[in-house]
Backbone as CSV, one residue per row, in Angstrom:
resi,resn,N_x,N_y,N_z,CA_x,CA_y,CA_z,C_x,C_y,C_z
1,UNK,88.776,-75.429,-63.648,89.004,-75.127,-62.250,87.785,-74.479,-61.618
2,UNK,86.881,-73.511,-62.218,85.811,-73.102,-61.349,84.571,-73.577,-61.673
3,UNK,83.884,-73.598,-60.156,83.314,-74.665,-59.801,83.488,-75.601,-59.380
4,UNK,84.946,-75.824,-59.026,85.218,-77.464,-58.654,85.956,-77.425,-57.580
5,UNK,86.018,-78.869,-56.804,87.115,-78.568,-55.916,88.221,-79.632,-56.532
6,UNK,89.129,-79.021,-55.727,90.581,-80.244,-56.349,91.771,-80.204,-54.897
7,UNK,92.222,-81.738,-55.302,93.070,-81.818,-54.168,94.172,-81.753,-54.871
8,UNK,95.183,-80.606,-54.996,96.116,-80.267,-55.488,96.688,-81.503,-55.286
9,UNK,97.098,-81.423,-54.122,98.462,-82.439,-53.574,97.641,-83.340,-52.879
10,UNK,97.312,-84.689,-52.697,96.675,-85.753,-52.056,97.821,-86.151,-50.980
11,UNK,99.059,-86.352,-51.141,100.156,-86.362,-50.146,101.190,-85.720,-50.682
12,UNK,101.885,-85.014,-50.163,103.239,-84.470,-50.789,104.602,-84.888,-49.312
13,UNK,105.554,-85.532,-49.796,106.534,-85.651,-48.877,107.801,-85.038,-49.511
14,UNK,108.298,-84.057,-48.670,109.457,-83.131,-48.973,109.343,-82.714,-50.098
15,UNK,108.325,-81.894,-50.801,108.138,-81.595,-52.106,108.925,-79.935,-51.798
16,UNK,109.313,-80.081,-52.952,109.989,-78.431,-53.540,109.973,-78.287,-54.717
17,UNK,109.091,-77.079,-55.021,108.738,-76.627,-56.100,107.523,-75.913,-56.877
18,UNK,107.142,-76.274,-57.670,105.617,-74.930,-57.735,104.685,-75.613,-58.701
19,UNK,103.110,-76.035,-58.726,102.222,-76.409,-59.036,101.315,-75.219,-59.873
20,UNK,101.162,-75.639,-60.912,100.224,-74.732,-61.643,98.637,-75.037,-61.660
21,UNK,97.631,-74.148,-60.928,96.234,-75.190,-60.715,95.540,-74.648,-61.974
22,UNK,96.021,-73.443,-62.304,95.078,-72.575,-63.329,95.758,-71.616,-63.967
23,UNK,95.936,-71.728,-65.360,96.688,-70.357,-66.112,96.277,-70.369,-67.197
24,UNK,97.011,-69.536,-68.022,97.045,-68.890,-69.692,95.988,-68.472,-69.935
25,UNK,94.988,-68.484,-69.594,93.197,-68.502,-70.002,92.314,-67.187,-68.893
26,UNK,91.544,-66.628,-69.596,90.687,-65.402,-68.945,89.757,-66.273,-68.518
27,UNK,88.685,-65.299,-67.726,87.865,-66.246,-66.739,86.320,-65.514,-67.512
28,UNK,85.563,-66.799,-67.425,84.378,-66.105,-67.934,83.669,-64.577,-67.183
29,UNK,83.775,-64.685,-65.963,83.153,-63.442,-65.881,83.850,-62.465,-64.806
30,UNK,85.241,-63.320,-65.168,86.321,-62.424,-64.800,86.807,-62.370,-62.913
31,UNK,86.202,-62.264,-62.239,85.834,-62.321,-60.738,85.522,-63.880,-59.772
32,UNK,86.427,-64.078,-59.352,86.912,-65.481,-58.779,87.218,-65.653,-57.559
33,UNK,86.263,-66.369,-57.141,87.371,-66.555,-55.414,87.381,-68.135,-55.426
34,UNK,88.879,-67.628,-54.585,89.908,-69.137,-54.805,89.706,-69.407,-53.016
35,UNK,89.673,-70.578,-52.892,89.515,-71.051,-51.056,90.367,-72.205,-51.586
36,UNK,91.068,-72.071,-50.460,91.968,-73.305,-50.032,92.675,-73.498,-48.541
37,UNK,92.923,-75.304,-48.512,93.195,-75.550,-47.244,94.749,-76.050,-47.649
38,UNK,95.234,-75.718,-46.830,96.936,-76.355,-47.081,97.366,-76.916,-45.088
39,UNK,97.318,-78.545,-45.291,97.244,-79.130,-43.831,98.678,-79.424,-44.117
40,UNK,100.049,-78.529,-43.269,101.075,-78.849,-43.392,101.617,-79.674,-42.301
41,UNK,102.288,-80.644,-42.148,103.557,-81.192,-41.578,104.602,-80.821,-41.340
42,UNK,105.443,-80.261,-42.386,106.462,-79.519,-42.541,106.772,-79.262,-43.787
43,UNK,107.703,-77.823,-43.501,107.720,-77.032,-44.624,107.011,-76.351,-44.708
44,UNK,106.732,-75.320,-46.076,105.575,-74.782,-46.211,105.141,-75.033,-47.296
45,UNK,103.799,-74.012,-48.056,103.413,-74.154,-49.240,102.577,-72.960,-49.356
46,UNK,102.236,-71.746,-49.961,102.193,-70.778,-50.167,101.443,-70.653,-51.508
47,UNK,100.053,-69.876,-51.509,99.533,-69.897,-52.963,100.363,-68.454,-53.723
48,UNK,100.215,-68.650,-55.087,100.573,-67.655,-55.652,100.325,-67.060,-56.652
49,UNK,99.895,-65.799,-57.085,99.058,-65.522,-58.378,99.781,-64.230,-59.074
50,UNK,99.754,-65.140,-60.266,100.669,-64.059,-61.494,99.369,-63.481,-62.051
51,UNK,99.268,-62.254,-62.209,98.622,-61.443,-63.065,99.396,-60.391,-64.335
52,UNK,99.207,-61.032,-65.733,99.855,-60.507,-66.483,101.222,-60.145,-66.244
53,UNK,102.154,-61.031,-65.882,103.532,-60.692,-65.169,103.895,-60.063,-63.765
54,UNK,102.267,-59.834,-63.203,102.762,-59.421,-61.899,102.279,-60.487,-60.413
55,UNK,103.664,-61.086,-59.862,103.411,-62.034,-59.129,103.094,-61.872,-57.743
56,UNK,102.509,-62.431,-57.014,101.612,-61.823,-55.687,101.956,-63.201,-54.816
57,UNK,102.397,-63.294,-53.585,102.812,-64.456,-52.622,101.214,-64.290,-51.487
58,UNK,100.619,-65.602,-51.345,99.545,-65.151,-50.136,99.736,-66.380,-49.206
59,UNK,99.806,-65.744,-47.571,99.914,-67.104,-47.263,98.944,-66.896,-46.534
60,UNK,98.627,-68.744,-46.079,96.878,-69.011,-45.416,97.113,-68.821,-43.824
61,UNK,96.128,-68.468,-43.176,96.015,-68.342,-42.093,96.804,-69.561,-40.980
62,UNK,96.509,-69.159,-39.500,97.112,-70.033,-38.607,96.702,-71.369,-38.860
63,UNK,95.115,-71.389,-39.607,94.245,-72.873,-39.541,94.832,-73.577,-40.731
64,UNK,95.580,-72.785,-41.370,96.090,-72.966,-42.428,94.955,-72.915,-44.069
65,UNK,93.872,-71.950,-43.824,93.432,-71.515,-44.531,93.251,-70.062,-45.845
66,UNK,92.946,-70.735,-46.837,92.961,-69.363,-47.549,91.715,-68.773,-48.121
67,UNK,91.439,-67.712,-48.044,89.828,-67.428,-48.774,90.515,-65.698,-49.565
68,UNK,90.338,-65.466,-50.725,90.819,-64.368,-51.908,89.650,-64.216,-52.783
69,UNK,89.251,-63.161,-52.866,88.549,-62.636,-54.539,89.366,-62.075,-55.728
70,UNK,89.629,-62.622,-56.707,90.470,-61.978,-57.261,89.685,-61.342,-58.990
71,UNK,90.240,-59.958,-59.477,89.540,-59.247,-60.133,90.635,-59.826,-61.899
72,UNK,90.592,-61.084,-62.666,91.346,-60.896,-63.738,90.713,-60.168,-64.553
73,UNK,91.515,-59.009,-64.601,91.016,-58.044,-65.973,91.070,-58.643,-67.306
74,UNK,91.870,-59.338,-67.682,92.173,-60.000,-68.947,92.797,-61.460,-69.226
75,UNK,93.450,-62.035,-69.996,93.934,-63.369,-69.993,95.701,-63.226,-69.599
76,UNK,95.818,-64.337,-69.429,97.163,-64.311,-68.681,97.304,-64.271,-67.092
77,UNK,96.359,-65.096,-66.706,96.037,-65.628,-65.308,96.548,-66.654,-64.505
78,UNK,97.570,-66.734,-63.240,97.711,-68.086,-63.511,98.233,-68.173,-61.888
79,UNK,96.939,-69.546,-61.512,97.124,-69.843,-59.727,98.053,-70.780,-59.245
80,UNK,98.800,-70.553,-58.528,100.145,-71.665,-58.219,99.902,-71.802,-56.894
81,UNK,100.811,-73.116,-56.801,101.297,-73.432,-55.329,102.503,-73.748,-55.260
82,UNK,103.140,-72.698,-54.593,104.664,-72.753,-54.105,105.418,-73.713,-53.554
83,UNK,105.621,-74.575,-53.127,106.021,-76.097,-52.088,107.654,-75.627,-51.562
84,UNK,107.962,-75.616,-50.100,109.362,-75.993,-49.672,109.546,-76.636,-48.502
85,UNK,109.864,-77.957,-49.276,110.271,-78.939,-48.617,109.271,-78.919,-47.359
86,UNK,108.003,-79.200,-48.168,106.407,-79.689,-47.716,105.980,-80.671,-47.818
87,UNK,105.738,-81.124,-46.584,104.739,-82.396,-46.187,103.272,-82.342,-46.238
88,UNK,102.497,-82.562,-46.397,101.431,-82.565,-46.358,100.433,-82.524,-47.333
89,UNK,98.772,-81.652,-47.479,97.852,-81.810,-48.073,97.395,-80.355,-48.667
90,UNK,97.423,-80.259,-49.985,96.395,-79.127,-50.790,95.286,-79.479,-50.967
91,UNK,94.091,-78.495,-50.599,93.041,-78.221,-51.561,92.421,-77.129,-51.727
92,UNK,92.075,-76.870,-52.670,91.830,-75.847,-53.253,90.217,-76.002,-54.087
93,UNK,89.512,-74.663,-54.390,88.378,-74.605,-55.140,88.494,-72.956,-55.294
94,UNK,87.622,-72.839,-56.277,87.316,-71.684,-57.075,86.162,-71.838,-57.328
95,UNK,85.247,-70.499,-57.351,83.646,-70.165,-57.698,83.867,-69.091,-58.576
96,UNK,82.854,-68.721,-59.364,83.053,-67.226,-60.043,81.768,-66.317,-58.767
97,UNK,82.260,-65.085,-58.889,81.473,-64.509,-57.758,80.669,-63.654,-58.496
């Protein structure tokens, strides 16, 4: 996942449910920012990040954008996308910072 970009969802029609882009695994140098665009239709879709059991909801701006640095202290990392009863387009990328 870092370094790259990815189109989570290329089309999603009435999707419900949750996408895993990145987990189980520590990050090489630990410090990550995740950007993503989520172009909805309807519904929503909501990123979401478990850290060692603790789960965090973020949603993207009016443009429907997201920009996060996030600090994994250790392994057990893991970036989702939420879907309800969502139309539309994910993408997402990650850099190490």
């Amino acid at each position: 996942l870092v370094g790259s970009e990815m189109c989570i969802r290329d089309r999603c029609e009435n999707e419900t449910g949750r996408d895993t882009v990145f987990g189980g695994a520590s990050a090489r140098d630990r410090r990550i920012k995740v950007k993503a665009h989520i172009k909805t239709e309807t519904g929503s879709a909501v990123i979401r990040l478990r850290m060692n059991g603790r789960a965090t909801k973020f949603l993207p701006d009016s443009d429907g954008n997201f920009e996060r640095e996030f600090d994994f202290g250790s392994g057990g990392n893991y970036i989702m996308v939420d879907f309800n009863r969502f139309t539309g387009t994910v993408w997402m990328t990650a850099e190490y910072v």
